[in-house]
ChimeraX commands (.cxc) that place a marker at each C-alpha (Angstrom):
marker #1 position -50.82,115.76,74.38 radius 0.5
marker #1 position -53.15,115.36,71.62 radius 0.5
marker #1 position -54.45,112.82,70.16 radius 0.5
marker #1 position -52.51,113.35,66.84 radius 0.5
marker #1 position -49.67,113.25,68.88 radius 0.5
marker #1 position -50.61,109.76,70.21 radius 0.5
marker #1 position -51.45,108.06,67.12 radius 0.5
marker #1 position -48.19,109.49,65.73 radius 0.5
marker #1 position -46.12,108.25,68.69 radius 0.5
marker #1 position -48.19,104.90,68.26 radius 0.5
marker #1 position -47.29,104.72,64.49 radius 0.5
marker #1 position -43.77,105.48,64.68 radius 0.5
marker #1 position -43.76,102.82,67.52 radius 0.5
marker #1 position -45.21,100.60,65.28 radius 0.5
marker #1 position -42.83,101.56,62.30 radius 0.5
marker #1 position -39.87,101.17,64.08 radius 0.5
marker #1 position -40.70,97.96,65.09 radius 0.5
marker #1 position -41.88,96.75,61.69 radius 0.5
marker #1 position -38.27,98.61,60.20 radius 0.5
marker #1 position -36.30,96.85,62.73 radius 0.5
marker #1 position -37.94,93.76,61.89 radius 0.5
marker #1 position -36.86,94.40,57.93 radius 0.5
marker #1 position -33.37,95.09,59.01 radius 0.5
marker #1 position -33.39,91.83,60.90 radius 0.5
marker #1 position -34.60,89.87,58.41 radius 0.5
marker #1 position -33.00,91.35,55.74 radius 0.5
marker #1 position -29.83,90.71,57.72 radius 0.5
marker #1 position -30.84,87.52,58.22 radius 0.5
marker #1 position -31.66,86.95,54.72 radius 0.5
marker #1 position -28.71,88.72,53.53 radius 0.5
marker #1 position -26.31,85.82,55.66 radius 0.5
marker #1 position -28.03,83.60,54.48 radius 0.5
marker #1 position -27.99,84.62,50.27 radius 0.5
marker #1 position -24.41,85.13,50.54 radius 0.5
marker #1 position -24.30,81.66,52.51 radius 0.5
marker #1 position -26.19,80.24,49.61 radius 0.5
marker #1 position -24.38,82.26,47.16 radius 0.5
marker #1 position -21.35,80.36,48.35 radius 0.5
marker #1 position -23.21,77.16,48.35 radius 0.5
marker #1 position -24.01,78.03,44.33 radius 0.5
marker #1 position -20.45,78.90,44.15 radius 0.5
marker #1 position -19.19,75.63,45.15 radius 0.5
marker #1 position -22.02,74.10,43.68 radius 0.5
marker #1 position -21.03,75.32,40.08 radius 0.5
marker #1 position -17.52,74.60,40.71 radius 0.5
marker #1 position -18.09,71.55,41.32 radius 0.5
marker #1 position -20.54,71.33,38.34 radius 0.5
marker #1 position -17.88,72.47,36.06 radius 0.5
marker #1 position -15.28,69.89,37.37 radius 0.5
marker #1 position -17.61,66.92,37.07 radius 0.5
marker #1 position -18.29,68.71,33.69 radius 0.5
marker #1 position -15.23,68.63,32.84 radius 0.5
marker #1 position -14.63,65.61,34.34 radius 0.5
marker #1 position -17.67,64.13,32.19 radius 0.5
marker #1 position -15.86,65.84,29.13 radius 0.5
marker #1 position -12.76,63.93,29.73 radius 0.5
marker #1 position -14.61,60.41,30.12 radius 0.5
marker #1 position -16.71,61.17,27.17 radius 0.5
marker #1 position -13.22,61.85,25.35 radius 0.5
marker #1 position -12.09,58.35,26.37 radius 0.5
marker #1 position -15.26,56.45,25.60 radius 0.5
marker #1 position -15.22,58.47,22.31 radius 0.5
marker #1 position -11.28,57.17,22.25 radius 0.5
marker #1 position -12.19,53.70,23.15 radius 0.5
marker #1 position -15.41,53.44,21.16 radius 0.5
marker #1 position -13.18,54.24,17.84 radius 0.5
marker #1 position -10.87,51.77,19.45 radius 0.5
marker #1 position -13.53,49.28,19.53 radius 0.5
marker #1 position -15.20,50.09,16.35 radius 0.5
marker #1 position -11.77,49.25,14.50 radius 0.5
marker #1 position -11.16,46.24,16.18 radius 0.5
marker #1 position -14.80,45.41,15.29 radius 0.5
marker #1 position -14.27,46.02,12.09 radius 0.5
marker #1 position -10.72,43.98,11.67 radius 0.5
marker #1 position -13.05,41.38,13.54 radius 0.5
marker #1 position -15.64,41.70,10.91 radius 0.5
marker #1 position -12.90,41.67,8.13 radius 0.5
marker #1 position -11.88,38.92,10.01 radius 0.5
marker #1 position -14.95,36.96,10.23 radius 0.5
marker #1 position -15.09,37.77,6.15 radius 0.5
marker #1 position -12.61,36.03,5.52 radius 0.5
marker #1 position -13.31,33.27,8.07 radius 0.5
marker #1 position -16.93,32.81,6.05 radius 0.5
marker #1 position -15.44,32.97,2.89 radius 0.5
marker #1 position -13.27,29.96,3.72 radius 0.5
marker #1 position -16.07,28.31,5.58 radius 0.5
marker #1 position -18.38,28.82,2.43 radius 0.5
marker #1 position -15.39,27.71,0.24 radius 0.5
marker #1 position -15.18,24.49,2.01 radius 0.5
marker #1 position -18.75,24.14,2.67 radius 0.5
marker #1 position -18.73,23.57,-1.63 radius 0.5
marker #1 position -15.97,21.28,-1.07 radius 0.5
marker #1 position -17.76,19.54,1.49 radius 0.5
marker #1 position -21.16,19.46,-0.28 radius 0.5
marker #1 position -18.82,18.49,-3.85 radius 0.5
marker #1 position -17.79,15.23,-1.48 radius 0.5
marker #1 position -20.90,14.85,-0.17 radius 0.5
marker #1 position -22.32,14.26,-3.65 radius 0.5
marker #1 position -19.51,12.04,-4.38 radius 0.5
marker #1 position -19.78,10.41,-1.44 radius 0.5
marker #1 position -23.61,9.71,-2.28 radius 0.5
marker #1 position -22.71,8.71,-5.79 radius 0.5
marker #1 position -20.67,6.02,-4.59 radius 0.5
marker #1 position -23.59,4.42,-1.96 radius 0.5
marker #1 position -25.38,4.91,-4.94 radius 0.5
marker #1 position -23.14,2.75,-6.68 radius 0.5
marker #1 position -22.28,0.37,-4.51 radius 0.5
marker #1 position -25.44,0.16,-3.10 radius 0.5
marker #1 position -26.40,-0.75,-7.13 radius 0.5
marker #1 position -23.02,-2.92,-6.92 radius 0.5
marker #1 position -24.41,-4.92,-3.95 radius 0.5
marker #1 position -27.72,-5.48,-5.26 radius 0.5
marker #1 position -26.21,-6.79,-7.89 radius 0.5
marker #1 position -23.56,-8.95,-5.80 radius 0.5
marker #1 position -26.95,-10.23,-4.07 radius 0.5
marker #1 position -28.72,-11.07,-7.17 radius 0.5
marker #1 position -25.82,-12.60,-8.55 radius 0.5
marker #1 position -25.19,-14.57,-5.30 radius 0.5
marker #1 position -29.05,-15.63,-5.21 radius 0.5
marker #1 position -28.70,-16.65,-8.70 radius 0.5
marker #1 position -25.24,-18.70,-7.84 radius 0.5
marker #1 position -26.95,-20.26,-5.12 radius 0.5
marker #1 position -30.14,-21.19,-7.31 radius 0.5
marker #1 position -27.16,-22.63,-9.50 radius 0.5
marker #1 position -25.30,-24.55,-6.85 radius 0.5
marker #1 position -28.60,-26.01,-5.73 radius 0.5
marker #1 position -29.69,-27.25,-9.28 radius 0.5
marker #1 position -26.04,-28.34,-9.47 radius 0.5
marker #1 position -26.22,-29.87,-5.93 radius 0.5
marker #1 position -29.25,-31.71,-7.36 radius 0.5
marker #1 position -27.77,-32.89,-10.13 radius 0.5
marker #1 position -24.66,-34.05,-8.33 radius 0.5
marker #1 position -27.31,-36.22,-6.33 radius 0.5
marker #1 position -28.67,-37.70,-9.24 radius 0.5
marker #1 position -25.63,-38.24,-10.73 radius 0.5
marker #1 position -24.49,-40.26,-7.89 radius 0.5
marker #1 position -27.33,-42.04,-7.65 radius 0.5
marker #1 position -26.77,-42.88,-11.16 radius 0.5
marker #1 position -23.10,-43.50,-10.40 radius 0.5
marker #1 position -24.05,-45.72,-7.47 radius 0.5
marker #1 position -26.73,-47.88,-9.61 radius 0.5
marker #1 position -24.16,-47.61,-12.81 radius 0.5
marker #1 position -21.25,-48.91,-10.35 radius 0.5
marker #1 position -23.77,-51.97,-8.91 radius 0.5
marker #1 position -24.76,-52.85,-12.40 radius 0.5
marker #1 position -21.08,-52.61,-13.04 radius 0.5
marker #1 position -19.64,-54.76,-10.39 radius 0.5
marker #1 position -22.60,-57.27,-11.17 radius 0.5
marker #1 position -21.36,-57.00,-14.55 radius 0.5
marker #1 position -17.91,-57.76,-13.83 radius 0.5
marker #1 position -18.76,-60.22,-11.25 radius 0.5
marker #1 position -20.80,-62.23,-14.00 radius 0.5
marker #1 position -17.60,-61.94,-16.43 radius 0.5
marker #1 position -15.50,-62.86,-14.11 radius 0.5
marker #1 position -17.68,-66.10,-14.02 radius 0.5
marker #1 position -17.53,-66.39,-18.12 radius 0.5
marker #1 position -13.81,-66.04,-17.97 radius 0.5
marker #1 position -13.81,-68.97,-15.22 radius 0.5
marker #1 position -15.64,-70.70,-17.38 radius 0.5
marker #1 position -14.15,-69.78,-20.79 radius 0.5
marker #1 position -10.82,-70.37,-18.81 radius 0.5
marker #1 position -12.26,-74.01,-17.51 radius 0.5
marker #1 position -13.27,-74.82,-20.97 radius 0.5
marker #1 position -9.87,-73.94,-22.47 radius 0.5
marker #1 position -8.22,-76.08,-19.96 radius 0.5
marker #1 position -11.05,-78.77,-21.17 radius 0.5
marker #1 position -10.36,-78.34,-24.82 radius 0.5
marker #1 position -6.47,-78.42,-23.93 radius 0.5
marker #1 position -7.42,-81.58,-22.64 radius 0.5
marker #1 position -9.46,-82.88,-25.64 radius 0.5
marker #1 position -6.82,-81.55,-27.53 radius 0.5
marker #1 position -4.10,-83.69,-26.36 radius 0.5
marker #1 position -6.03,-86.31,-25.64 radius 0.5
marker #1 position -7.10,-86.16,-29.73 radius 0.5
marker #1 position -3.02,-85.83,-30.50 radius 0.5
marker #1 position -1.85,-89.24,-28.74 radius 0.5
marker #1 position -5.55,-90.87,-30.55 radius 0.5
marker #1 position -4.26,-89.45,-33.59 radius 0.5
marker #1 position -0.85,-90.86,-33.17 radius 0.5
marker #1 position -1.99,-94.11,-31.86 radius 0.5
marker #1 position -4.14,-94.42,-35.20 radius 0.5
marker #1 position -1.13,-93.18,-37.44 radius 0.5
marker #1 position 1.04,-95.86,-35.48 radius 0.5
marker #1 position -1.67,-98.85,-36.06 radius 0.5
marker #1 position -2.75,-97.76,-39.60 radius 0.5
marker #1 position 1.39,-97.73,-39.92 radius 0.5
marker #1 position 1.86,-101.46,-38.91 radius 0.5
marker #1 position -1.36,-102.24,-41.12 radius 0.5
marker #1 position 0.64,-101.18,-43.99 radius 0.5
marker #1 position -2.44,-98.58,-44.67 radius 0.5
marker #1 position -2.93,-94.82,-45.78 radius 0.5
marker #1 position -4.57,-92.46,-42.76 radius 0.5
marker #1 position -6.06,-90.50,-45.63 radius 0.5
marker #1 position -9.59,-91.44,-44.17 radius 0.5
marker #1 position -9.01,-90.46,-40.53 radius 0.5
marker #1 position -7.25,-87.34,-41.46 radius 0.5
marker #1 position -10.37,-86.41,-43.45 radius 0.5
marker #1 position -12.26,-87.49,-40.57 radius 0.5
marker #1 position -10.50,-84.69,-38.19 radius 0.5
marker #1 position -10.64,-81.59,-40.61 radius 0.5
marker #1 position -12.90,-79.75,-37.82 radius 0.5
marker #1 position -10.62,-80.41,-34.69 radius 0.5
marker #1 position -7.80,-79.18,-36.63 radius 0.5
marker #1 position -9.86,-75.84,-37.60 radius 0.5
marker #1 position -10.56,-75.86,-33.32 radius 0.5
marker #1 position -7.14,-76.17,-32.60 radius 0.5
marker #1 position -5.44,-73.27,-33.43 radius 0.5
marker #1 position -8.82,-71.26,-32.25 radius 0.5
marker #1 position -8.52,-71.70,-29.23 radius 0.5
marker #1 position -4.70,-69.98,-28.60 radius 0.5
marker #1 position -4.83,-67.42,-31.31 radius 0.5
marker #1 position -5.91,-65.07,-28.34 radius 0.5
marker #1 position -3.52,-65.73,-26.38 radius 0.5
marker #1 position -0.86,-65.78,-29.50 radius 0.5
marker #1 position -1.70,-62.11,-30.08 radius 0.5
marker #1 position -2.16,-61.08,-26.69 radius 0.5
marker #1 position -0.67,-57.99,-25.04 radius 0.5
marker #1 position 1.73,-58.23,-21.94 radius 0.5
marker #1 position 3.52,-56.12,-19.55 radius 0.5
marker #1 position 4.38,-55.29,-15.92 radius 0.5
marker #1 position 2.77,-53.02,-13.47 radius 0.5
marker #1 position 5.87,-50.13,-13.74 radius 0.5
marker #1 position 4.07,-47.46,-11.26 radius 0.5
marker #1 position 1.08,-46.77,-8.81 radius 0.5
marker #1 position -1.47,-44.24,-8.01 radius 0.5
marker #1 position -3.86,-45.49,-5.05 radius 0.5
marker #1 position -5.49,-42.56,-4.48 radius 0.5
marker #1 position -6.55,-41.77,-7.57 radius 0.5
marker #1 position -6.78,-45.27,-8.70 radius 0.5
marker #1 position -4.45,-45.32,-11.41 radius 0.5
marker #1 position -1.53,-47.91,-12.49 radius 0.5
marker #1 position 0.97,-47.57,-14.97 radius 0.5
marker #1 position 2.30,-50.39,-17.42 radius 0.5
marker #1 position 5.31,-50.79,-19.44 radius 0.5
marker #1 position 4.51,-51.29,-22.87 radius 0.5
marker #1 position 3.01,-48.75,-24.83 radius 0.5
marker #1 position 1.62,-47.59,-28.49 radius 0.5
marker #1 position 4.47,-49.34,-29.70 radius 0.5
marker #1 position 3.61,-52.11,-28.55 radius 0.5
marker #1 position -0.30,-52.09,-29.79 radius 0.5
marker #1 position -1.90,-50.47,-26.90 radius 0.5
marker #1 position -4.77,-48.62,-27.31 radius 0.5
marker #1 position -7.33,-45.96,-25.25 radius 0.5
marker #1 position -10.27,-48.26,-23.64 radius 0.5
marker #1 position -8.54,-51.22,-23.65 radius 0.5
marker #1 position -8.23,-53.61,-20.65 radius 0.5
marker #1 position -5.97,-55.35,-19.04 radius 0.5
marker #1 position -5.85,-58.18,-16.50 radius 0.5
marker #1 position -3.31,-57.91,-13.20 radius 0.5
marker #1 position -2.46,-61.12,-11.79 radius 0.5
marker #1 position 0.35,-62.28,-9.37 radius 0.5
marker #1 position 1.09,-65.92,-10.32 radius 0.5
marker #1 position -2.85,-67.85,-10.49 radius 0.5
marker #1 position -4.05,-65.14,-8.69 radius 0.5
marker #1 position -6.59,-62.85,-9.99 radius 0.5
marker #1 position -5.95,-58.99,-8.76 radius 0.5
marker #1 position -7.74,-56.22,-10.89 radius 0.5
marker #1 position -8.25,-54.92,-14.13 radius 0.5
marker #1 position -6.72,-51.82,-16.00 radius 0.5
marker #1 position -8.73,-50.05,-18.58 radius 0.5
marker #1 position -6.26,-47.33,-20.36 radius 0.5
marker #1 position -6.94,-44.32,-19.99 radius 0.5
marker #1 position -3.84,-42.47,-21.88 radius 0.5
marker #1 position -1.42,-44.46,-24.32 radius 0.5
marker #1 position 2.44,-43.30,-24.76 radius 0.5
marker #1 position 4.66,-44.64,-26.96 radius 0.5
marker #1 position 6.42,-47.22,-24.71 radius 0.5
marker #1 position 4.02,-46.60,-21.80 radius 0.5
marker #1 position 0.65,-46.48,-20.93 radius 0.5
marker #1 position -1.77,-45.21,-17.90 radius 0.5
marker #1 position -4.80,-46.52,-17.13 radius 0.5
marker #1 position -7.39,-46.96,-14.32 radius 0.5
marker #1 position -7.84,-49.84,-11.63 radius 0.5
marker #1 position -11.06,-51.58,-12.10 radius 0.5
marker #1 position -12.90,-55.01,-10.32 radius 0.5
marker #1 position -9.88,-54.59,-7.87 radius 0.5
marker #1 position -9.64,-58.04,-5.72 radius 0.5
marker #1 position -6.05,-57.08,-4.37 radius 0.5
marker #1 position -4.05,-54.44,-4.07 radius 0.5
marker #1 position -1.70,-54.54,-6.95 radius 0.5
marker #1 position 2.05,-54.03,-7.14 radius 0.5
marker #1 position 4.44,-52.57,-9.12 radius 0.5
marker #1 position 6.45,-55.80,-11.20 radius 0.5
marker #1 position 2.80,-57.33,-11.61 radius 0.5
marker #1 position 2.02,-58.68,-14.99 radius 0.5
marker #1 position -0.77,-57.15,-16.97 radius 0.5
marker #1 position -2.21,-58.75,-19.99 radius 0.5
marker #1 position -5.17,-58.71,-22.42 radius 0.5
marker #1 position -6.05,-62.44,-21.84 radius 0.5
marker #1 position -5.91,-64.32,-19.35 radius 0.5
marker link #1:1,2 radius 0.2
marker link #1:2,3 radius 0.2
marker link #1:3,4 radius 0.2
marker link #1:4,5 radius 0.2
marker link #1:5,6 radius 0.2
marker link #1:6,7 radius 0.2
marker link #1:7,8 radius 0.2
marker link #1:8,9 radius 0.2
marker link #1:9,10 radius 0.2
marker link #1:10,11 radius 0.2
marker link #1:11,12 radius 0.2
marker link #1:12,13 radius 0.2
marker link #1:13,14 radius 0.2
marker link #1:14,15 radius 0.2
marker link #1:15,16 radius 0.2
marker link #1:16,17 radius 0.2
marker link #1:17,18 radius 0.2
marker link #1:18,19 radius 0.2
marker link #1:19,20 radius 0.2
marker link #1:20,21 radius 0.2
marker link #1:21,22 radius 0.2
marker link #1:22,23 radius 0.2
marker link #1:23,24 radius 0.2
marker link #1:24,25 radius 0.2
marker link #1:25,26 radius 0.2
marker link #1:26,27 radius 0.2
marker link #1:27,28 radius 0.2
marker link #1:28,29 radius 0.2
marker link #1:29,30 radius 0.2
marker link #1:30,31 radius 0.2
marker link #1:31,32 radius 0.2
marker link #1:32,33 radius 0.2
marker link #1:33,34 radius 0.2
marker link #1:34,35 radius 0.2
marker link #1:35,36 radius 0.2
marker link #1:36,37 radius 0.2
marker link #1:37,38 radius 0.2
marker link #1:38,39 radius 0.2
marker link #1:39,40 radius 0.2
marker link #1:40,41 radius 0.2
marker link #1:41,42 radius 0.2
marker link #1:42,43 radius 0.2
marker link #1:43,44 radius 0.2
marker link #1:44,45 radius 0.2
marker link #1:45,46 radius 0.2
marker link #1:46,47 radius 0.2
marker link #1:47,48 radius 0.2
marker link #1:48,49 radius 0.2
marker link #1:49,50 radius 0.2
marker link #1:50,51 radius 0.2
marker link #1:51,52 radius 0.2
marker link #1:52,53 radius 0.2
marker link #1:53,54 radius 0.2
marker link #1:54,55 radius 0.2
marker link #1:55,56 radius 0.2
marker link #1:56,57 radius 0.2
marker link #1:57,58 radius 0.2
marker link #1:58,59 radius 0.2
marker link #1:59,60 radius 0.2
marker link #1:60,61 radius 0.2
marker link #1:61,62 radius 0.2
marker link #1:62,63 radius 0.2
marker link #1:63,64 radius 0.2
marker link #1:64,65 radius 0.2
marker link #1:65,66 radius 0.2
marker link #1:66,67 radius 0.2
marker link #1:67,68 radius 0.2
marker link #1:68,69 radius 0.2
marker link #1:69,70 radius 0.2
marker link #1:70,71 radius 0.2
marker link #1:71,72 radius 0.2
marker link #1:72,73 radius 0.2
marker link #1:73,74 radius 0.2
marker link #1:74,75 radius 0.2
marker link #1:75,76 radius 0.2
marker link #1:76,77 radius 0.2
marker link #1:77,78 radius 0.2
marker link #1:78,79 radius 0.2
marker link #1:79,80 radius 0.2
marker link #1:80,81 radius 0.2
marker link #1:81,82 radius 0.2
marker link #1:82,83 radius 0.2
marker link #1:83,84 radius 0.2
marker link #1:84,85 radius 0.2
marker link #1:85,86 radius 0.2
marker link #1:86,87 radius 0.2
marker link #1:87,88 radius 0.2
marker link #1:88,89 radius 0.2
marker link #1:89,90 radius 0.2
marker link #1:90,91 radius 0.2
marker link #1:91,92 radius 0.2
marker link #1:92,93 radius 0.2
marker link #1:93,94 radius 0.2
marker link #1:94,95 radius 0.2
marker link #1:95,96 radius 0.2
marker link #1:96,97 radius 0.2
marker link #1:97,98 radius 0.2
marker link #1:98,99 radius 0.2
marker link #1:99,100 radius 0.2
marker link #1:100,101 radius 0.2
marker link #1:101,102 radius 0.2
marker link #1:102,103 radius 0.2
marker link #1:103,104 radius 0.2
marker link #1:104,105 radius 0.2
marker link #1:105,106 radius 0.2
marker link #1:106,107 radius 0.2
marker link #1:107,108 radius 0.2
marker link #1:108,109 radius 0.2
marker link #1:109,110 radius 0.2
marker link #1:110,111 radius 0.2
marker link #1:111,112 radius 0.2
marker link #1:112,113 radius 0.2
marker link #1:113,114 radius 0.2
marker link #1:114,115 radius 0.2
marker link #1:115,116 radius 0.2
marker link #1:116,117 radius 0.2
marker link #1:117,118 radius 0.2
marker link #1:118,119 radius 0.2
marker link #1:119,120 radius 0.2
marker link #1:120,121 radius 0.2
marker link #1:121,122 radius 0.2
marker link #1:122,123 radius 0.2
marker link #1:123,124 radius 0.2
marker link #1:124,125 radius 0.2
marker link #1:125,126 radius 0.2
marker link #1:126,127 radius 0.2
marker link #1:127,128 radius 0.2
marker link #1:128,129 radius 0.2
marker link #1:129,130 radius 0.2
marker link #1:130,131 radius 0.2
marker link #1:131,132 radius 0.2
marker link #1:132,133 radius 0.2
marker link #1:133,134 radius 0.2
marker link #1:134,135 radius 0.2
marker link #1:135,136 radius 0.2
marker link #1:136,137 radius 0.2
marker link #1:137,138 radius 0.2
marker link #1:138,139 radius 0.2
marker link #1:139,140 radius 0.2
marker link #1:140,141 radius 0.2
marker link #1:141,142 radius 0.2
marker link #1:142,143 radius 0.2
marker link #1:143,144 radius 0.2
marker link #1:144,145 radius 0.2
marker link #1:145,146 radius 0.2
marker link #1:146,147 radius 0.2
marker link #1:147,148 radius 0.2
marker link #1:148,149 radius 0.2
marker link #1:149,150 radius 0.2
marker link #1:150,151 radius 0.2
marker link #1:151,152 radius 0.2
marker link #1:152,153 radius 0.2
marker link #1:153,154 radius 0.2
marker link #1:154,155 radius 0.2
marker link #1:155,156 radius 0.2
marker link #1:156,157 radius 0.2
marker link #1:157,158 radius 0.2
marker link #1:158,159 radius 0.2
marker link #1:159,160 radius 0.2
marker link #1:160,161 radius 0.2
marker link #1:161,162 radius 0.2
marker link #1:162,163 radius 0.2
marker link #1:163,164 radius 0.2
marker link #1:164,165 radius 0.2
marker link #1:165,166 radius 0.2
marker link #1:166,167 radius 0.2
marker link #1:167,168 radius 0.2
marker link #1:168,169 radius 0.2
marker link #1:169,170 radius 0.2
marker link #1:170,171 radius 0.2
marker link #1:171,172 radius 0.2
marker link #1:172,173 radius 0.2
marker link #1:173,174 radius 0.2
marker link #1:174,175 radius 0.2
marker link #1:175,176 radius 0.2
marker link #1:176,177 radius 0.2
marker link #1:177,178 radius 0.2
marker link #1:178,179 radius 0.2
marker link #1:179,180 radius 0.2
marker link #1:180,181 radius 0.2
marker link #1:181,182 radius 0.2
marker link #1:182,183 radius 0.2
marker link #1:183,184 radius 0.2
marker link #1:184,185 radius 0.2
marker link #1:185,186 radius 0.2
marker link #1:186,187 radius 0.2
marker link #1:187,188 radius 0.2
marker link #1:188,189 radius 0.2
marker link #1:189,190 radius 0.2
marker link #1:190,191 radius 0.2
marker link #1:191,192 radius 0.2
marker link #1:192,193 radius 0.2
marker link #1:193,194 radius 0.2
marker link #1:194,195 radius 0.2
marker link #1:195,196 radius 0.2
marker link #1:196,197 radius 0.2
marker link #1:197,198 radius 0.2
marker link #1:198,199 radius 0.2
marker link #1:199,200 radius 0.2
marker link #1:200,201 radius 0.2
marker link #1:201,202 radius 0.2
marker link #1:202,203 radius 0.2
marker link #1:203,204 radius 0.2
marker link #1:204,205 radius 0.2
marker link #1:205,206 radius 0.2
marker link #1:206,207 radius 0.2
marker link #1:207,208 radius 0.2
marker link #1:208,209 radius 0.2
marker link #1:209,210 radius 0.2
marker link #1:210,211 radius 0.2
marker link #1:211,212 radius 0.2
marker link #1:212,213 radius 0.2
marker link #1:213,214 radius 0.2
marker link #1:214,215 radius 0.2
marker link #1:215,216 radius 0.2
marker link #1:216,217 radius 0.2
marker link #1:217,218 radius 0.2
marker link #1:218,219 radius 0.2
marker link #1:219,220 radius 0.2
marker link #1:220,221 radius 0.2
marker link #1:221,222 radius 0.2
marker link #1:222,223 radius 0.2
marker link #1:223,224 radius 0.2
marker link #1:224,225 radius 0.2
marker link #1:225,226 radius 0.2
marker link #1:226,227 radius 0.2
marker link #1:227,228 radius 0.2
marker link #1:228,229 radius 0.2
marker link #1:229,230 radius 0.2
marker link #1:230,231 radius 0.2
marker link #1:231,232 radius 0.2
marker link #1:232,233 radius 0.2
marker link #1:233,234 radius 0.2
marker link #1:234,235 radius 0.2
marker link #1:235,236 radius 0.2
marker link #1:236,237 radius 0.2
marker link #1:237,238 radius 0.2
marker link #1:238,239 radius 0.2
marker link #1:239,240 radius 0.2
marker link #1:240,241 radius 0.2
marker link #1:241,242 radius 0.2
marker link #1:242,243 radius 0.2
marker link #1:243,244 radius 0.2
marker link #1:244,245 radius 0.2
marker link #1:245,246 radius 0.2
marker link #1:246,247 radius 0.2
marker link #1:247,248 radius 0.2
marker link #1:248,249 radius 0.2
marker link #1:249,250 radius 0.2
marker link #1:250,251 radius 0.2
marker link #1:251,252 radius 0.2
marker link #1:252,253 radius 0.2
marker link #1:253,254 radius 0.2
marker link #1:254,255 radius 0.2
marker link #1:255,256 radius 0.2
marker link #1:256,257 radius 0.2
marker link #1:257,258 radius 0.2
marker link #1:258,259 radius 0.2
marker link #1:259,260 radius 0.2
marker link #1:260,261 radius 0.2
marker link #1:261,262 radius 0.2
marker link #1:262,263 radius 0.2
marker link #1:263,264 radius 0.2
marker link #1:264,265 radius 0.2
marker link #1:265,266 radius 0.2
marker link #1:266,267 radius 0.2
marker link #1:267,268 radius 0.2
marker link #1:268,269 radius 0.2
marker link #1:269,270 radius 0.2
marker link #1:270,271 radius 0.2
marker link #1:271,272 radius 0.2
marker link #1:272,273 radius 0.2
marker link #1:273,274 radius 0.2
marker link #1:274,275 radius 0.2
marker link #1:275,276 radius 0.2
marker link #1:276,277 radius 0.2
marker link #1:277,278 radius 0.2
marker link #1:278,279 radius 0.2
marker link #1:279,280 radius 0.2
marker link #1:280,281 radius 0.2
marker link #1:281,282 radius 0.2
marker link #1:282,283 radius 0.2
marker link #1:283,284 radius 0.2
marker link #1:284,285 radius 0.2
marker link #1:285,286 radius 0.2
marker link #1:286,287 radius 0.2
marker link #1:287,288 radius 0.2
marker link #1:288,289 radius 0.2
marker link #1:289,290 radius 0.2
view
């Protein structure tokens, strides 16, 4: 055999074995390309179904995004509305608000006002509290120069009363001389033109002395005011009784107050108690002289 021949045999060898090796592998690869085939198969199967599966859900979000985007927008309508109420009373508010702020304002001008006019009421009350002191310290010096005032006329009238009793006296006692002398000068057989010449001034006394009491004012004690210090007495304007004029209370020698009149009625008259030494009572006589 030639060498030809050899390298031949040794090439076919070698070409079989490198063609059986193709058809092995491209059995092989053919299994396995129809294996993945399938695999690509139920790959894009199952592509399409989650495709259309994908389709379907982006139907319903499309559905329930439109769903969503109305009932946004009847929210926002809504809402519109909502702030257009809330703005409307937002004015309303901010329209009581400035009412509101006008009346502090006023009352706050109202109080200040109040306060000034207090401060200047208690300024007033405190000048008037003053004055109220004064005047009763006046009253209080007016009322001791009063009482000493009374309390020395109460001593004249003692002694204008003692010395009407005294000229009572002198009186009578000048009536029985005078009689006695008419009585002698009678049995002398003589005229008592001198002695009566001699008494012109006791007769001019005499009727002096009562003429007060001749036109003198009298009356009873008819009602009583303690607390206030008033009295009531029964005779009025008719009778001659006028404002400012005084009248003595006494209960038989006893001395009890004065009345001064205060208000005159026609058949009555009120008056207030003055130099009071006892409490008077109604049915006690009044009169202008003692």
């Amino acid at each position: 055999m030639s060498t030809l021949t050899k390298v031949l045999i040794v090439l076919l060898t070698v070409f079989s074995i490198f063609l059986c090796g193709i058809v092995v592998t491209y059995v092989a690869n053919a299994e396995n390309q129809r294996e993945r085939a399938d695999g690509l198969q139920r790959d894009f199967q199952s592509a399409r179904q989650t495709k259309n599966k994908a389709v379907d859900d982006l139907d319903a979000a499309k559905a329930e995004h439109l769903m969503a985007q109305e009932a946004l927008q009847n929210q926002i309508k809504e809402l519109g509305i909502s702030i257009s109420e809330l703005t409307a009373q937002l004015d309303m508010v901010k329209r009581e608000r400035a009412q509101l702020v006008q009346k502090v304002t006023d009352m706050g001008a109202a109080v200040k006002l109040a306060n000034e006019t207090q401060a200047s009421q208690m300024q007033q009350a405190q000048s008037s509290q003053q004055d109220v002191v004064a005047l009763r310290s006046d009253q209080a010096r007016l009322d001791r120069e009063l009482k000493e005032s009374n309390q020395m006329l109460m001593e004249k009238m003692a002694i204008v009363v003692q010395l009407e009793a005294k000229n009572k006296q002198l009186l009578e006692a000048n009536e029985e001389l005078k009689t006695q002398l008419d009585q002698v000068l009678q049995q002398r057989g003589k005229v008592a033109a001198a002695p009566r010449s001699v008494t012109p001034t006791p007769a001019k006394v005499q009727p002096a002395a009562p003429a007060p009491k001749n036109i003198g004012l009298n009356g009873r004690i008819t009602a009583l005011d303690m607390k206030n210090s008033l009295a009531e007495i029964s005779i009025g304007r008719a009778a001659g009784v006028k404002q400012d004029m005084k009248f003595h209370v006494t209960r038989g020698q006893q001395f009890v107050c004065n009345i001064v009149i205060l208000d005159v009625d026609a058949d009555k008259a009120v008056g207030v108690l003055d130099l009071v030494q006892a409490e008077p009572r109604k049915g006690d006589v009044c009169t202008t002289n003692l």
